[in-house]
N, C-alpha and C positions, 0 to 999 in steps of 0.2 A: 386278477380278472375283474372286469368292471362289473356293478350290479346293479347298472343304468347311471345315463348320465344324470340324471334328476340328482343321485342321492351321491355320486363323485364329483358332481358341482357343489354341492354343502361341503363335502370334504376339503375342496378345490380353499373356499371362502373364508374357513375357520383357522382362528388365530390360535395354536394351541398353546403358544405361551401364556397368552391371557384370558383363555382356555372362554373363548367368544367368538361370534362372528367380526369378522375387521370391519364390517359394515353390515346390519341388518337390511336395510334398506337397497344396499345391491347385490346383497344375496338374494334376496326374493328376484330381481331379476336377473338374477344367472340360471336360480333354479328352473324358474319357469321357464326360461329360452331351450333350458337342454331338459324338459321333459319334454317339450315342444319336439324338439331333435330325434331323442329316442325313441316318439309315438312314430314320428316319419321312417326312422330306420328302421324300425319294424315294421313299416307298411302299414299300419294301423290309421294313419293321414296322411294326405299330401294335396297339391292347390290345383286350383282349378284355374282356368286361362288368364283371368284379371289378376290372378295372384294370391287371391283368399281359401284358407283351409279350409277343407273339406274331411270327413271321415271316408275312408274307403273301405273300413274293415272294423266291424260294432263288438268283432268279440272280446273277450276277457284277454286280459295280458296277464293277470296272477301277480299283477302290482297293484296295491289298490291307492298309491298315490297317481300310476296311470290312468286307473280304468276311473277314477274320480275326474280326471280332467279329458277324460273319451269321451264321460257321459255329459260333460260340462258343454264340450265342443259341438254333439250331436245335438245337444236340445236348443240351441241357439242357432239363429241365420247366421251366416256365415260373412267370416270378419279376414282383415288383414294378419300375420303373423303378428305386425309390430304392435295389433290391438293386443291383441291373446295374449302377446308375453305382458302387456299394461296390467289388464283385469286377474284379478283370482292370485296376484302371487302371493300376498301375504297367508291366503290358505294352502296354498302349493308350498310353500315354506315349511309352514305347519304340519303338515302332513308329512312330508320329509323328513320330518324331525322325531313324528312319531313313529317314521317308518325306521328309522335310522335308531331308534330306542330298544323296538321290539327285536332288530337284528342283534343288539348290543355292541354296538359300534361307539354309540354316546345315552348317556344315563341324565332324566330328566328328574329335574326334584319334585317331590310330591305336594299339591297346591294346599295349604292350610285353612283349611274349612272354616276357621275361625279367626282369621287373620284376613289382613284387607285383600281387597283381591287387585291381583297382580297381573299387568299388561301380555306378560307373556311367563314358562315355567325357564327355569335355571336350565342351560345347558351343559355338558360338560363330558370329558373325551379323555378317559383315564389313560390309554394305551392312543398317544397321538403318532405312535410311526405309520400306519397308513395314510392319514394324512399327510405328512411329511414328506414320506416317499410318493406320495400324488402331486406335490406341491414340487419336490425337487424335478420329478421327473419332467411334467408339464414346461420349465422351466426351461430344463436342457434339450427340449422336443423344441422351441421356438429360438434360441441358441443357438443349437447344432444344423447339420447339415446332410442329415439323411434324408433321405430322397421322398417330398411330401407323399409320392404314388404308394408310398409303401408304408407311412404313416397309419398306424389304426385307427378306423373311423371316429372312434373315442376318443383317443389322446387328440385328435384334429381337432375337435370341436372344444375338447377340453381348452386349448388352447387361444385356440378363435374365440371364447368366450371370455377368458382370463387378461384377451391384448384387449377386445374391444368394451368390455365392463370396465377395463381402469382397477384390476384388482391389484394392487401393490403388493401384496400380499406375496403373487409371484413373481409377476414381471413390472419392472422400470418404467418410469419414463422414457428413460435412456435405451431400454429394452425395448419398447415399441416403437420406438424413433429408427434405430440401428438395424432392427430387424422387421421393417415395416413388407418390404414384397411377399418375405418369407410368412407373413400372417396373414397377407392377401394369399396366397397359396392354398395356404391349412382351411381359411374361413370356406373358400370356393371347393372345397370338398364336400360342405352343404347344399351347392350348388347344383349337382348332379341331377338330384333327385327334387330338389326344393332351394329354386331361387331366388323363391320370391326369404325364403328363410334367410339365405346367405345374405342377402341385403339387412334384413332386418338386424339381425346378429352383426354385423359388418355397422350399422349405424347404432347400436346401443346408448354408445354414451350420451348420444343426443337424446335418443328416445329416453335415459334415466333424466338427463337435467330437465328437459319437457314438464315430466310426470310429476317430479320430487322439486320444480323449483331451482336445482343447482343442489349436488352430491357432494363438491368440493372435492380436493385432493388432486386432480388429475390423474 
């Protein structure tokens, strides 16, 4: 069972054999795209006619990497999707990480009070089969050919995020090429509710090369 996409998008990113992100830098924006997701799927956000988010609903979610980026959204005028996923992800990161700690899903090293100080702490994922199996599944959900309508809103977005980040991690070149309608499909399951979202998500890689300069890899 998922325990938001925010923190199965970290799962989604991490390389557990070389027990890292495959990429820091697009994992802050996968995370940030799919807390973005979860706060809409819970009704907690969603856009107003030009297409910019909006909060629809100020209370508590009992996440507090969501309700950290609720209170982010509310006290600011109000921006595009493609902004929101831009600003705050290297904290939306952070905070995933710390959420992902205290669940004991992944163990952070402790920072050395006397030792230089370091950019960010160690990560590390003793027991990597949930990711694994997050990673194989996501894979065979954009693969296969079960019927997107019946797709879980999770796994969709999981996916939509995995073709249009460019995470190699799970899916090809060759995999986004071969199976490109089928991830137009998954991505438009965003779309229901939040289209101005399914665009944004649907153009990621542009918005990563924009932000970052050029990510590399394809």
């Amino acid at each position: 069972m998922s325990r938001g996409l925010h923190l199965d998008a970290y799962l989604l990113a991490f390389d557990t054999g070389a027990q890292s992100l495959q990429d820091r830098a697009r994992a802050g924006f996968l995370v940030r795209a799919a807390a973005l997701a979860e706060l809409a799927h819970r009704g907690a956000v969603d856009e107003d006619g030009a297409g910019r988010v909006r909060v629809a609903s100020g209370a508590a979610t009992g996440d507090p990497v969501l309700d950290a980026l609720l209170a982010e959204l509310g006290d600011a005028r109000p921006h595009s999707w493609k902004s929101w996923i831009r600003r705050g992800r290297e904290d939306t990161l952070e905070a995933v990480e710390e959420r992902l700690a205290v669940l004991g899903v992944v163990t952070m090293a402790d920072r050395d009070p006397y030792g230089p100080v370091a950019p960010r702490r160690t990560v590390a994922m003793e027991d990597p089969r949930e990711a694994l199996d997050l990673q194989v599944r996501v894979a065979a959900l954009v693969r296969g050919d079960a019927p997107v309508a019946a797709v879980p809103f999770a796994d969709a977005v999981l996916a939509a995020l995995a073709a249009h980040g460019h995470l190699r991690l799970v899916l090809s070149r060759h995999d986004r090429g071969a199976h490109a309608e089928r991830i137009a499909a998954l991505t438009g399951r965003l779309a229901d509710r939040t289209p101005g979202l399914a665009r944004a998500v649907h153009g990621l890689g542009l918005t990563m090369i924009a932000a970052q300069g050029g990510l590399g890899g394809g």
